[in-house]
Backbone and ligand atoms as CSV (ligand in chain L), in Angstrom:
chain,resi,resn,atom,element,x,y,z
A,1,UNK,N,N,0.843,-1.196,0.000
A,1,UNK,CA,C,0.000,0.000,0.000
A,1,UNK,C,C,0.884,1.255,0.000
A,2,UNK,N,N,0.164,2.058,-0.526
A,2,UNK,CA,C,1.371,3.303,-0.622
A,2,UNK,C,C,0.594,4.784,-0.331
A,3,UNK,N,N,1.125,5.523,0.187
A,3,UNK,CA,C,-0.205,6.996,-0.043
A,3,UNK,C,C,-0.776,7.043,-1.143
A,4,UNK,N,N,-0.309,6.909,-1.929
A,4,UNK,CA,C,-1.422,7.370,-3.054
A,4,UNK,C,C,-2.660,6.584,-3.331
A,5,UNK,N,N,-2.842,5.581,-2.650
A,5,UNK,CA,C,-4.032,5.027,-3.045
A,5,UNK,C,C,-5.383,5.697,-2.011
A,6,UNK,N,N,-6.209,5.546,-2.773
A,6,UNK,CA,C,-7.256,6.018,-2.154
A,6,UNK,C,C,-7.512,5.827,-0.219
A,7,UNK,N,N,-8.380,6.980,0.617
A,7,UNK,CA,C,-7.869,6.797,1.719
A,7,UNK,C,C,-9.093,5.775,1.933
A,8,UNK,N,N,-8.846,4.834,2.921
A,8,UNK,CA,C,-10.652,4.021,3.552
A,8,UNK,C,C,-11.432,4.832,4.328
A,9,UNK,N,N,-11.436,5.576,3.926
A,9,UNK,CA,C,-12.229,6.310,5.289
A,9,UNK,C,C,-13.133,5.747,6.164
A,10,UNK,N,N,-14.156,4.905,5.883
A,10,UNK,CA,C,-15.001,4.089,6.240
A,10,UNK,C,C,-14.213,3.269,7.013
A,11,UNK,N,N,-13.236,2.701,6.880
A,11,UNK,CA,C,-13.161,1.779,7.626
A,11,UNK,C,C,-12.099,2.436,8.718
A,12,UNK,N,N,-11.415,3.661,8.299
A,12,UNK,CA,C,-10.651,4.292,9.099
A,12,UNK,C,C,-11.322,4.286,10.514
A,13,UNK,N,N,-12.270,5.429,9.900
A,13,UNK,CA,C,-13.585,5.787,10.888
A,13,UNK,C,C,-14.188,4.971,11.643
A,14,UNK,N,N,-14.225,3.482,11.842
A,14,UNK,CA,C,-14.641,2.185,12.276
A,14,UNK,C,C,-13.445,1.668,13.272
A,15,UNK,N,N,-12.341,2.281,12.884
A,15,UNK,CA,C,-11.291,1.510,13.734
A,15,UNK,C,C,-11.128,2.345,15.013
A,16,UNK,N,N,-11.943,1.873,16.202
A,16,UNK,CA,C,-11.526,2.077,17.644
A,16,UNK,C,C,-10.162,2.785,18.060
A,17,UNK,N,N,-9.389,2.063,17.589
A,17,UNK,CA,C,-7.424,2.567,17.688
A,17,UNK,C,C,-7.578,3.495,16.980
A,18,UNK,N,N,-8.024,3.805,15.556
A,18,UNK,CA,C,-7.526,4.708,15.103
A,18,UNK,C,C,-8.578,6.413,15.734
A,19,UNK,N,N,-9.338,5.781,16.403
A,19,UNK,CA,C,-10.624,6.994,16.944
A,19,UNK,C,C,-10.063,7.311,17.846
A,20,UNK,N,N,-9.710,6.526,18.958
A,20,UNK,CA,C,-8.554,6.935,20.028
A,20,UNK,C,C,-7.535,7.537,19.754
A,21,UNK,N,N,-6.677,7.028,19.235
A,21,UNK,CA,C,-5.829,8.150,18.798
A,21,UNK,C,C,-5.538,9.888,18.232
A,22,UNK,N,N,-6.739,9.633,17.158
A,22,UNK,CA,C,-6.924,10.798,17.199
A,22,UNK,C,C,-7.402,11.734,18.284
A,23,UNK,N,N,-8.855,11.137,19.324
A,23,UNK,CA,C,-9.439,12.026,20.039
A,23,UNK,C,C,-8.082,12.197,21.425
A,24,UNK,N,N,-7.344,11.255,21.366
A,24,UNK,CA,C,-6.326,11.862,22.595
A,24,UNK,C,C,-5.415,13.284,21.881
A,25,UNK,N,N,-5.568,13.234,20.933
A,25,UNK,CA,C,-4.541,14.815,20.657
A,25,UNK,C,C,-5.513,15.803,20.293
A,26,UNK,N,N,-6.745,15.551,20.634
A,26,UNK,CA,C,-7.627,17.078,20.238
A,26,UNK,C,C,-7.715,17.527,21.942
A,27,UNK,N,N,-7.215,18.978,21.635
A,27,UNK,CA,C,-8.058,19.570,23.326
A,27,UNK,C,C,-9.048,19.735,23.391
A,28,UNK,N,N,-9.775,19.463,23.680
A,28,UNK,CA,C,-11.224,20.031,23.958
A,28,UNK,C,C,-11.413,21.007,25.203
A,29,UNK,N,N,-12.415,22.056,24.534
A,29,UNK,CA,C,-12.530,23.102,25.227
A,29,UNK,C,C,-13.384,23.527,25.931
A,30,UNK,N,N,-14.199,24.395,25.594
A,30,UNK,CA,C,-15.729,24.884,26.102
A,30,UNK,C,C,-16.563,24.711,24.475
A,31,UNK,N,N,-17.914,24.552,24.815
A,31,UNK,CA,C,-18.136,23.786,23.192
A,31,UNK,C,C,-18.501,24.956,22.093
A,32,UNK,N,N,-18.202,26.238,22.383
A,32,UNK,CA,C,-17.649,27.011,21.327
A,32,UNK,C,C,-16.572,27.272,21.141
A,33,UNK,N,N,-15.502,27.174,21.636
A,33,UNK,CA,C,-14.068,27.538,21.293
A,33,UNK,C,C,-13.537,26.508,20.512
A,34,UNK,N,N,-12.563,27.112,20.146
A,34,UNK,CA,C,-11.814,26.043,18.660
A,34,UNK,C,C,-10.991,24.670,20.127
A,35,UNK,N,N,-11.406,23.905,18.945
A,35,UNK,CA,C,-10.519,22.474,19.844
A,35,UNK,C,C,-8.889,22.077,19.127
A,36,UNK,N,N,-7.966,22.539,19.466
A,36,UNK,CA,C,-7.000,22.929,18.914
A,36,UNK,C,C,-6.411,21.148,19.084
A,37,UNK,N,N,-5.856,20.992,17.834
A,37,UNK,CA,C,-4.803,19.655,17.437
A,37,UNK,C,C,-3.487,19.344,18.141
A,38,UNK,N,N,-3.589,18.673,19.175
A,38,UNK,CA,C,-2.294,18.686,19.385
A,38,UNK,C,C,-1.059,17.649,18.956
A,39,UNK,N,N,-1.389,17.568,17.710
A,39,UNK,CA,C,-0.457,16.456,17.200
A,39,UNK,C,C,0.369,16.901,15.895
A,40,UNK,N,N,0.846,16.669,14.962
A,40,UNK,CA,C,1.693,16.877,13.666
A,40,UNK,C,C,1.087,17.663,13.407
A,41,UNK,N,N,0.907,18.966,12.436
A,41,UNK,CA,C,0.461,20.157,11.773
A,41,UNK,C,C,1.395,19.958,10.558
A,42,UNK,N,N,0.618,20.525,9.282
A,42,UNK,CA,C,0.991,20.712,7.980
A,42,UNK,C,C,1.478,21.550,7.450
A,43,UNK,N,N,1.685,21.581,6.425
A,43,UNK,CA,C,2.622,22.953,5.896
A,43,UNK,C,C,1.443,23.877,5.491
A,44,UNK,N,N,0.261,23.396,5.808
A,44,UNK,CA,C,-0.842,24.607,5.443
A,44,UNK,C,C,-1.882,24.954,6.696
A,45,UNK,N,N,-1.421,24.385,7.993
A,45,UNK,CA,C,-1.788,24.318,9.224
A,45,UNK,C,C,-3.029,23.251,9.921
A,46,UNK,N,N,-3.172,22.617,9.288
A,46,UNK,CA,C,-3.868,21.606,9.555
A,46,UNK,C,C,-3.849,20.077,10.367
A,47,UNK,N,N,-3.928,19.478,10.947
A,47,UNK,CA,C,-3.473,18.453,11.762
A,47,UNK,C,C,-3.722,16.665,10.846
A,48,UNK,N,N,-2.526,16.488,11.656
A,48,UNK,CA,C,-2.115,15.231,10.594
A,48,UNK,C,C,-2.007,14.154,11.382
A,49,UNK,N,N,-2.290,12.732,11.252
A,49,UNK,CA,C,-1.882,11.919,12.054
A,49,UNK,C,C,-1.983,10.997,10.959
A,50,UNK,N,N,-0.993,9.873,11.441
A,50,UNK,CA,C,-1.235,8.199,10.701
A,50,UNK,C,C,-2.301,7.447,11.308
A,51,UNK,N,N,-3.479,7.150,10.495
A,51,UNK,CA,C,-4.070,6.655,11.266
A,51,UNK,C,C,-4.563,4.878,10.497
A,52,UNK,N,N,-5.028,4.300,10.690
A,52,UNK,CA,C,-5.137,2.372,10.685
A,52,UNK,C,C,-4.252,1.726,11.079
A,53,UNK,N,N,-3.711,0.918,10.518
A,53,UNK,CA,C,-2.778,-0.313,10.868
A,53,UNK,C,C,-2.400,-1.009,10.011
A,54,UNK,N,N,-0.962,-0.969,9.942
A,54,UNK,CA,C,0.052,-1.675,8.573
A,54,UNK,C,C,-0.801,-3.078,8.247
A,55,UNK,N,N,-0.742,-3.862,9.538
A,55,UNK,CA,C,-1.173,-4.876,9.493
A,55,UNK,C,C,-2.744,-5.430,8.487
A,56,UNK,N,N,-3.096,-4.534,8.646
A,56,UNK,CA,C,-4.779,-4.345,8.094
A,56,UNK,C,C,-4.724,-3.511,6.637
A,57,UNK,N,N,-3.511,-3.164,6.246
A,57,UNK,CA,C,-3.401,-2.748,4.758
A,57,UNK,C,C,-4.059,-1.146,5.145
A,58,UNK,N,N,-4.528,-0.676,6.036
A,58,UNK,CA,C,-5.065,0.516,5.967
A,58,UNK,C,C,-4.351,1.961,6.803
A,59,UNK,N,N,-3.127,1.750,6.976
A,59,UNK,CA,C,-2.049,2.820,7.592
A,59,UNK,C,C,-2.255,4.045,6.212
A,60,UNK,N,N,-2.587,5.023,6.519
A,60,UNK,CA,C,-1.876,6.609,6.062
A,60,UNK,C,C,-2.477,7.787,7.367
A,61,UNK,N,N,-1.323,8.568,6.800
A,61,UNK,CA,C,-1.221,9.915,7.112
A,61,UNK,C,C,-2.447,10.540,6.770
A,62,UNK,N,N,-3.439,11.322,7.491
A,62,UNK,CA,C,-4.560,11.319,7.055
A,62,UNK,C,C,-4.748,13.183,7.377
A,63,UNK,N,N,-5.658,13.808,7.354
A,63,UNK,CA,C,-5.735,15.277,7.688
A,63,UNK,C,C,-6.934,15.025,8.872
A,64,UNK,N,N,-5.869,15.329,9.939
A,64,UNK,CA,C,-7.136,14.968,11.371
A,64,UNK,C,C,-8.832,15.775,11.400
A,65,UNK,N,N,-9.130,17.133,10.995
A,65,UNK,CA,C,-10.617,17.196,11.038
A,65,UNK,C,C,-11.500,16.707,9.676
A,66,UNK,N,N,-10.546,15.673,9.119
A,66,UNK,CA,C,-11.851,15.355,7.389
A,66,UNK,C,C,-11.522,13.627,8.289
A,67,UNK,N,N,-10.932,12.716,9.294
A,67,UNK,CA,C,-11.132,11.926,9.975
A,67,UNK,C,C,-12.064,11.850,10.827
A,68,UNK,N,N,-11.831,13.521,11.714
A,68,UNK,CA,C,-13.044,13.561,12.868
A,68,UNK,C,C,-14.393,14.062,12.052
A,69,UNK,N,N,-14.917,14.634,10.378
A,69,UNK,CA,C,-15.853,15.334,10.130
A,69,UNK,C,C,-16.431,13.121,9.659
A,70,UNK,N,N,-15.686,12.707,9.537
A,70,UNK,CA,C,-16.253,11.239,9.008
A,70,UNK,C,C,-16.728,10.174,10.185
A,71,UNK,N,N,-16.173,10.697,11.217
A,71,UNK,CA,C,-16.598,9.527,12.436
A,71,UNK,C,C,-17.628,10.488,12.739
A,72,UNK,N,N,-18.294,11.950,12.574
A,72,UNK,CA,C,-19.013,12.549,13.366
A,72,UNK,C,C,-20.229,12.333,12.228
A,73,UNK,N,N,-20.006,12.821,11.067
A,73,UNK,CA,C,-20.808,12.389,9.979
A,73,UNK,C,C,-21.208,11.150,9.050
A,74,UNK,N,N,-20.091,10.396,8.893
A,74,UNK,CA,C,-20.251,9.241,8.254
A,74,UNK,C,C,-19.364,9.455,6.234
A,75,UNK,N,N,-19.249,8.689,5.705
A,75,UNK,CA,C,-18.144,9.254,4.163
A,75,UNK,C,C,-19.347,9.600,3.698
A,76,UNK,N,N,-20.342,9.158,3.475
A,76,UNK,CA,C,-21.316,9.679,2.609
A,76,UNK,C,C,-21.925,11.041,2.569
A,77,UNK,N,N,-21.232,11.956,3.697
A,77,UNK,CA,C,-21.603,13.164,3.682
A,77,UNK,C,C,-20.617,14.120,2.767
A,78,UNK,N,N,-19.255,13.559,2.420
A,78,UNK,CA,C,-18.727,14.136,1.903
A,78,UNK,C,C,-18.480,13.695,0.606
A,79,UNK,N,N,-19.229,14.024,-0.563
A,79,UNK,CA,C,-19.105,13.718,-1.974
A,79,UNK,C,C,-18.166,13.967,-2.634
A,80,UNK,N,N,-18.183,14.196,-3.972
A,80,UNK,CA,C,-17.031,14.586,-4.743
A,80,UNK,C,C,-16.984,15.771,-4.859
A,81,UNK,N,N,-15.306,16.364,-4.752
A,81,UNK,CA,C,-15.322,17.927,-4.687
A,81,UNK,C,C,-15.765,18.398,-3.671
A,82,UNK,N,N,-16.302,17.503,-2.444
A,82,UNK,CA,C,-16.329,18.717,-1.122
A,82,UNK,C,C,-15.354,18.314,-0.212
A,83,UNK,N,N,-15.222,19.233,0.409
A,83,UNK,CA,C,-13.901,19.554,1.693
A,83,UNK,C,C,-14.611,20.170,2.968
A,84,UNK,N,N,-14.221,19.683,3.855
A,84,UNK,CA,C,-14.571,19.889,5.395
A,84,UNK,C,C,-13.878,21.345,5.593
A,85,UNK,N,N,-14.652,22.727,5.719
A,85,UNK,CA,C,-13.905,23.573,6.157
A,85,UNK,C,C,-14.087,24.440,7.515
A,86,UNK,N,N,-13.318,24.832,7.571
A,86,UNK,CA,C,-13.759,25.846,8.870
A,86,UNK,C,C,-14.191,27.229,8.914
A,87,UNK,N,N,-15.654,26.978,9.811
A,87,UNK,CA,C,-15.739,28.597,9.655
A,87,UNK,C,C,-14.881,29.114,10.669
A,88,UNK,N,N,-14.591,29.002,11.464
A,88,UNK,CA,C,-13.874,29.727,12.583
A,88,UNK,C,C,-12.276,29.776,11.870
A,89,UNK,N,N,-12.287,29.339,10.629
A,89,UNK,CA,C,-10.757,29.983,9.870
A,89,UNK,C,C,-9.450,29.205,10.925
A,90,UNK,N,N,-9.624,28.383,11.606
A,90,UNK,CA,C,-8.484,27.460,12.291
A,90,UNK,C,C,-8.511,26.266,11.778
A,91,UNK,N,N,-7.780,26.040,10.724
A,91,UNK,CA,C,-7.171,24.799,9.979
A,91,UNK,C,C,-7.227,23.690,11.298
A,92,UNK,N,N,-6.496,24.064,12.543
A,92,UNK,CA,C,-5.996,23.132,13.058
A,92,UNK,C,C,-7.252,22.380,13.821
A,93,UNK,N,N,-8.015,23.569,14.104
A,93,UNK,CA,C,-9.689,23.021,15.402
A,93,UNK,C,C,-9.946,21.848,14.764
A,94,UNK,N,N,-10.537,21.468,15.774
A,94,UNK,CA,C,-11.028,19.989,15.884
A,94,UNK,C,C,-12.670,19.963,16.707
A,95,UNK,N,N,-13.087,21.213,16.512
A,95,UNK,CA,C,-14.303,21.383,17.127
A,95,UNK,C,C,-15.441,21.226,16.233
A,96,UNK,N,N,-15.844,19.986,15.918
A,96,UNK,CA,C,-16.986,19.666,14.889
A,96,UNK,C,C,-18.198,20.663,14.343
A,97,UNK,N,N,-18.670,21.585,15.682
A,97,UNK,CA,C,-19.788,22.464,15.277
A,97,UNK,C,C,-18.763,23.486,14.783
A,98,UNK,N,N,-17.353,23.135,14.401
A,98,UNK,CA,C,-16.750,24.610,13.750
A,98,UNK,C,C,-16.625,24.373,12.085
A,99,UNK,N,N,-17.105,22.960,11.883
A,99,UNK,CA,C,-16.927,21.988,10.388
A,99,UNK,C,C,-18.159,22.318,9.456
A,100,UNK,N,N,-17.936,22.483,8.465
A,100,UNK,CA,C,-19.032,22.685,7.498
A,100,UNK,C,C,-18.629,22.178,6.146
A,101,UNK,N,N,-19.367,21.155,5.389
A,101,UNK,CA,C,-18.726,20.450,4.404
A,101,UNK,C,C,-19.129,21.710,2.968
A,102,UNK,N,N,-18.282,21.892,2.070
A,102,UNK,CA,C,-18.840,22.493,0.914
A,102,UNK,C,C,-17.377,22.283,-0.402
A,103,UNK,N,N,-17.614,23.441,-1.227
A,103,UNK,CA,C,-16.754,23.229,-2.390
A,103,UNK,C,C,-15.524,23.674,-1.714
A,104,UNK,N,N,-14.040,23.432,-2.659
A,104,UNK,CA,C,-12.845,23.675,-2.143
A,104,UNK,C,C,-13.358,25.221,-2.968
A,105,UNK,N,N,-13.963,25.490,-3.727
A,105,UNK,CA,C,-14.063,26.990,-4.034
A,105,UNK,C,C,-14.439,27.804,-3.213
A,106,UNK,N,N,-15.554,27.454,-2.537
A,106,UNK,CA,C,-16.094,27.930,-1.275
A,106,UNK,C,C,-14.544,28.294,-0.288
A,107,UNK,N,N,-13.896,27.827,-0.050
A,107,UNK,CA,C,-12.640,28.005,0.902
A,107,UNK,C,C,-11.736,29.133,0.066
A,108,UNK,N,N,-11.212,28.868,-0.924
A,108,UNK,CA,C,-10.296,30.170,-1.523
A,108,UNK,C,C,-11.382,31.453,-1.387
A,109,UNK,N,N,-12.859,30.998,-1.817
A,109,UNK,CA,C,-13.182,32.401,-1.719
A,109,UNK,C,C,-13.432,33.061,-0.189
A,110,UNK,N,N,-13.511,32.211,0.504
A,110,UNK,CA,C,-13.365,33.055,2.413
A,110,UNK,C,C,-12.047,33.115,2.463
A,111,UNK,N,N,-11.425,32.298,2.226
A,111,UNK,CA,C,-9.850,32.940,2.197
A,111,UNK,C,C,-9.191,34.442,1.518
A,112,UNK,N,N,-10.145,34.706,0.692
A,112,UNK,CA,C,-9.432,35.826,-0.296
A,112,UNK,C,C,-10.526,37.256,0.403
A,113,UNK,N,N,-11.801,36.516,0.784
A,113,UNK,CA,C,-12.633,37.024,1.856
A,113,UNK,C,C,-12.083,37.719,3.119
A,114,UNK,N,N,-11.489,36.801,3.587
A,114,UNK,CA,C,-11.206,37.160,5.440
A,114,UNK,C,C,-9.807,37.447,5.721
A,115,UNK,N,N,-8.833,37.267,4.708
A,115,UNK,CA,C,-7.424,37.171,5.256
A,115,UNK,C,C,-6.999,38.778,5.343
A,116,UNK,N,N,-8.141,39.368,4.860
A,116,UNK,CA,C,-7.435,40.953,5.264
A,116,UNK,C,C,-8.080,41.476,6.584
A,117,UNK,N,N,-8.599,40.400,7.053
A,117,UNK,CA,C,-9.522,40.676,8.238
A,117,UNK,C,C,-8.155,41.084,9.969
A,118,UNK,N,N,-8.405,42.261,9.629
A,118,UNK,CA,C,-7.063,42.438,11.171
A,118,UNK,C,C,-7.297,41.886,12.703
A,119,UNK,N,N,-6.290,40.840,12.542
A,119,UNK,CA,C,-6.600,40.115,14.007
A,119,UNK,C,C,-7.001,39.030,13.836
A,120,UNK,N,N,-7.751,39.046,12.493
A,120,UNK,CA,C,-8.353,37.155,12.516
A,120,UNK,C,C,-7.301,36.592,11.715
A,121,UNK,N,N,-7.511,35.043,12.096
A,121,UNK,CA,C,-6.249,33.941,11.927
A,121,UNK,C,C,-5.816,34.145,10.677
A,122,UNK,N,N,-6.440,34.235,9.572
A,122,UNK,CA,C,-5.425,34.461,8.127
A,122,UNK,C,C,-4.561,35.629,7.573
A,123,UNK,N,N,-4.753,36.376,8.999
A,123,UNK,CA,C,-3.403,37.611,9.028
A,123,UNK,C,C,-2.842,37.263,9.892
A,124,UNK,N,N,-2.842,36.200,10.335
A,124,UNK,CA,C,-1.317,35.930,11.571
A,124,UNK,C,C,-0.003,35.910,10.828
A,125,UNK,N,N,0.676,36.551,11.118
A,125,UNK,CA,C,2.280,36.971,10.490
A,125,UNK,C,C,3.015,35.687,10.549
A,126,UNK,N,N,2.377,34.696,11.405
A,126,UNK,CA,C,3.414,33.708,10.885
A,126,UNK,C,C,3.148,32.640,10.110
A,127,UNK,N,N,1.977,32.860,9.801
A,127,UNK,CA,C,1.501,31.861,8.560
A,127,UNK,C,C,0.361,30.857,9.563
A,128,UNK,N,N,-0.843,30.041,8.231
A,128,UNK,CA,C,-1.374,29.238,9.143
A,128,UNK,C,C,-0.329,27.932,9.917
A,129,UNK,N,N,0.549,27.587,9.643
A,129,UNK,CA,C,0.884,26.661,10.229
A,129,UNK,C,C,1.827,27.151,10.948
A,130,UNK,N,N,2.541,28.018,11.116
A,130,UNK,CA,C,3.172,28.689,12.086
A,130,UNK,C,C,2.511,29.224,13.373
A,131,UNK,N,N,1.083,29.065,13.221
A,131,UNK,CA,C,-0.476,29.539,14.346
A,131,UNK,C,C,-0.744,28.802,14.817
A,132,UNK,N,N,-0.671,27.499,14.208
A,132,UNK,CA,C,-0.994,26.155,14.863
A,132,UNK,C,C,-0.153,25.765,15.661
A,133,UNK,N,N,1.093,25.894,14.870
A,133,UNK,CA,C,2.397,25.474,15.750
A,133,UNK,C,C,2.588,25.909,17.093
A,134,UNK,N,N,2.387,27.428,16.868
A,134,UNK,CA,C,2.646,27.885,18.408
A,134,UNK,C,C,1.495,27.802,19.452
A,135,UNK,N,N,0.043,27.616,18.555
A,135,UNK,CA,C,-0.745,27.135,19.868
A,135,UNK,C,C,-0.395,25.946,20.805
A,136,UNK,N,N,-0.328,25.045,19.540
A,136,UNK,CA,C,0.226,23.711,20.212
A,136,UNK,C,C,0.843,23.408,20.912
A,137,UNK,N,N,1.875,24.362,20.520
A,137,UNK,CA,C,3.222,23.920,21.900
A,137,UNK,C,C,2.790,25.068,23.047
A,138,UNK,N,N,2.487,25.978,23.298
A,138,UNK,CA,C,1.489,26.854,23.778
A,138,UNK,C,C,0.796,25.988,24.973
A,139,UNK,N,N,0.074,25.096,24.676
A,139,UNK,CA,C,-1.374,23.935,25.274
A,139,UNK,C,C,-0.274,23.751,25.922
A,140,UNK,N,N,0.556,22.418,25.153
A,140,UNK,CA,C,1.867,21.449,25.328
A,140,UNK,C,C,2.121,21.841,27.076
A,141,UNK,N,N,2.690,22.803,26.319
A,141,UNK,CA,C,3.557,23.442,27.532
A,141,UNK,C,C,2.678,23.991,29.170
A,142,UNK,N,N,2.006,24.309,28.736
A,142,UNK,CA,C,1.084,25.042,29.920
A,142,UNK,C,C,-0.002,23.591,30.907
A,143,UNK,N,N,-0.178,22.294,30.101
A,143,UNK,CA,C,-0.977,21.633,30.331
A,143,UNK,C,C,-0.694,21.363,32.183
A,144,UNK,N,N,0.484,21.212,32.721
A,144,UNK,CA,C,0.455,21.025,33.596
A,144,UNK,C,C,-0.089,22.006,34.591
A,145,UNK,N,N,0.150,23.158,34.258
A,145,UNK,CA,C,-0.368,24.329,35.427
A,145,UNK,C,C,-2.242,24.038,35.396
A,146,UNK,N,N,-2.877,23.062,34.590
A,146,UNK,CA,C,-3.944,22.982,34.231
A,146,UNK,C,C,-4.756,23.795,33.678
A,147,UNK,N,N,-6.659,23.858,32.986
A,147,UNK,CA,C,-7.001,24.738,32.381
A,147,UNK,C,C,-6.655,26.088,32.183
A,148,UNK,N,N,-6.713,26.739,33.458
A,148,UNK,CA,C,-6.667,28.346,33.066
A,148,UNK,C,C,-4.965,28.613,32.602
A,149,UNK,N,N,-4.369,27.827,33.372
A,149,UNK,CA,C,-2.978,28.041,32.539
A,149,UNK,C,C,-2.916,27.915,30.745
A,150,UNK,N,N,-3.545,26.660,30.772
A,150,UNK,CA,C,-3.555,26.414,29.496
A,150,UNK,C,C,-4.437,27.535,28.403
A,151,UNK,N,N,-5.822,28.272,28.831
A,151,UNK,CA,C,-6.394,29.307,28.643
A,151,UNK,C,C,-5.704,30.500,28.242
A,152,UNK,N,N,-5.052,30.594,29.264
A,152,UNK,CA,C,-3.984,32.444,29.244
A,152,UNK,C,C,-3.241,31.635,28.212
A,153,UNK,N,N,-2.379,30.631,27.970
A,153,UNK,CA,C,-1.174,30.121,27.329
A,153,UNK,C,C,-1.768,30.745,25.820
A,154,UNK,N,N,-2.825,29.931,25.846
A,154,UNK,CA,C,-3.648,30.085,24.158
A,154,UNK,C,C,-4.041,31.653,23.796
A,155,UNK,N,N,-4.096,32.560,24.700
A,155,UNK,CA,C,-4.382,33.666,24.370
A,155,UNK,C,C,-2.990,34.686,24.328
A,156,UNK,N,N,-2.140,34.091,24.980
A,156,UNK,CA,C,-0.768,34.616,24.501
A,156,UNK,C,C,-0.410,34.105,23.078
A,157,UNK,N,N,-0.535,33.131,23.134
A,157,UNK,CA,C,-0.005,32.494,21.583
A,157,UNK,C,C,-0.657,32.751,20.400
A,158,UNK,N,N,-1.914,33.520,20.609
A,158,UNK,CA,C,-2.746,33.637,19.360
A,158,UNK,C,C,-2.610,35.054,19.151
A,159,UNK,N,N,-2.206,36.138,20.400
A,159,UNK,CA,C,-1.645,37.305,20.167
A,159,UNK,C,C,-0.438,37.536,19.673
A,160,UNK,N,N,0.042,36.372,19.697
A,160,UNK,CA,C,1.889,36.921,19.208
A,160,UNK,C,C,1.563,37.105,17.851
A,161,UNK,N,N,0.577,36.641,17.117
A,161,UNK,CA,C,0.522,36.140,15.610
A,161,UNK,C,C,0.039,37.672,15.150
A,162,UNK,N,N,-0.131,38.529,15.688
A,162,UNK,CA,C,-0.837,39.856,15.556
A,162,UNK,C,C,0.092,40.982,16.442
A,163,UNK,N,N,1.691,41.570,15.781
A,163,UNK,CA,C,2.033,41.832,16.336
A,163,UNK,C,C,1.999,43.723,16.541
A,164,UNK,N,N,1.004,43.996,15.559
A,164,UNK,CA,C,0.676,45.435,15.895
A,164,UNK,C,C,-0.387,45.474,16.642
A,165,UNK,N,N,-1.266,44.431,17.204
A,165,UNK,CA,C,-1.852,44.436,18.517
A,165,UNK,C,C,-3.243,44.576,17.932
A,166,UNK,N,N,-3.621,43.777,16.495
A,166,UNK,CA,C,-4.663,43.802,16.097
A,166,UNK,C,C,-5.321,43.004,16.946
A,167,UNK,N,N,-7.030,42.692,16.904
A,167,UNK,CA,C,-7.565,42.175,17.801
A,167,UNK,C,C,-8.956,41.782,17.261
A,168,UNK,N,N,-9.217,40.229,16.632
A,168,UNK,CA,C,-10.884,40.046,16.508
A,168,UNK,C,C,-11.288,39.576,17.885
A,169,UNK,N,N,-12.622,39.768,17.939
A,169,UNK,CA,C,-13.383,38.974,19.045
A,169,UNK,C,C,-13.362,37.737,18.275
A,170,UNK,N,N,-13.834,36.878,18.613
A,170,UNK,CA,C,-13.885,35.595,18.419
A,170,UNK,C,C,-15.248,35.084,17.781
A,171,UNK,N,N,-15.138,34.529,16.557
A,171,UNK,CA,C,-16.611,34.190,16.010
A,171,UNK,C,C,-17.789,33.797,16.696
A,172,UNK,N,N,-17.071,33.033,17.726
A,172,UNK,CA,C,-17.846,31.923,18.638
A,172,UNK,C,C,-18.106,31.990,19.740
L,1,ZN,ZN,ZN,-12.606,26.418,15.565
């Protein structure tokens, strides 16, 4: 088997191990705030994990919220030509009511939409995956002081990305 073959999603989505896995690296938050990835991130900020089992012919690298939009929805929600996107503009969330399935056109055009938006995530100066990155290690790091540590951590880290001190409220 090799990446390029088509992913199982179905059966991905069926595998216990591979559901666990993923749900241990999502934070979960309060059930409007973004549920930030805490595992591999992409070069376009999005969260990545290997998920099946060599053994079972069904191991790849998969994009963690079109895994979690298929165990929450099922494959048949996502046809041809649609993509799981986010309205809350965080590649990395993992917060299902933040998922909305539509065209990949639909996405360039909120992208070309919102990225001049000052303060919201597609003007973070360090790129989307440079936003993810530092939330992550952000969580990472703070997890022990527990929630509110981890809280302030995420609101430092999402300000650094805005360094003339722009500022959205939060969609959600
Ligand atoms: Zn979100």
């Amino acid at each position: 088997m090799t990446e390029r073959e088509p992913v199982p999603w179905a059966q991905l989505a069926a595998d216990d191990a591979t559901v666990a896995r993923y749900s241990e690296r999502v934070y979960r938050r309060a059930p409007d705030a973004c549920w930030w990835w805490l595992g591999a991130i992409s070069d376009t900020g999005h969260g990545k994990f290997r998920a099946g089992a060599r053994a079972a012919g069904t191991s790849r690298v998969v994009s963690a919220h079109v895994l979690g939009w298929i165990v929450e929805h099922g494959v048949d929600t996502l046809g041809a030509g649609l993509v799981v996107r986010h309205r809350c503009d965080e590649g990395a969330c993992q917060n299902p009511t933040h998922w909305v399935a539509g065209a990949r056109a639909d996405n360039i055009a909120d992208y070309y939409a919102r990225r001049g938006r000052l303060g919201g995530p597609l003007a973070d100066v360090r790129g989307a995956a440079g936003r993810a990155v530092a939330v992550r290690d952000a969580i990472l790091a703070a997890l022990p002081g527990g929630p509110e540590a981890v809280e302030a951590a995420i609101a430092v880290a999402l300000a650094a990305g805005h360094p003339s001190g722009a500022q959205q409220d939060p969609l959600w």
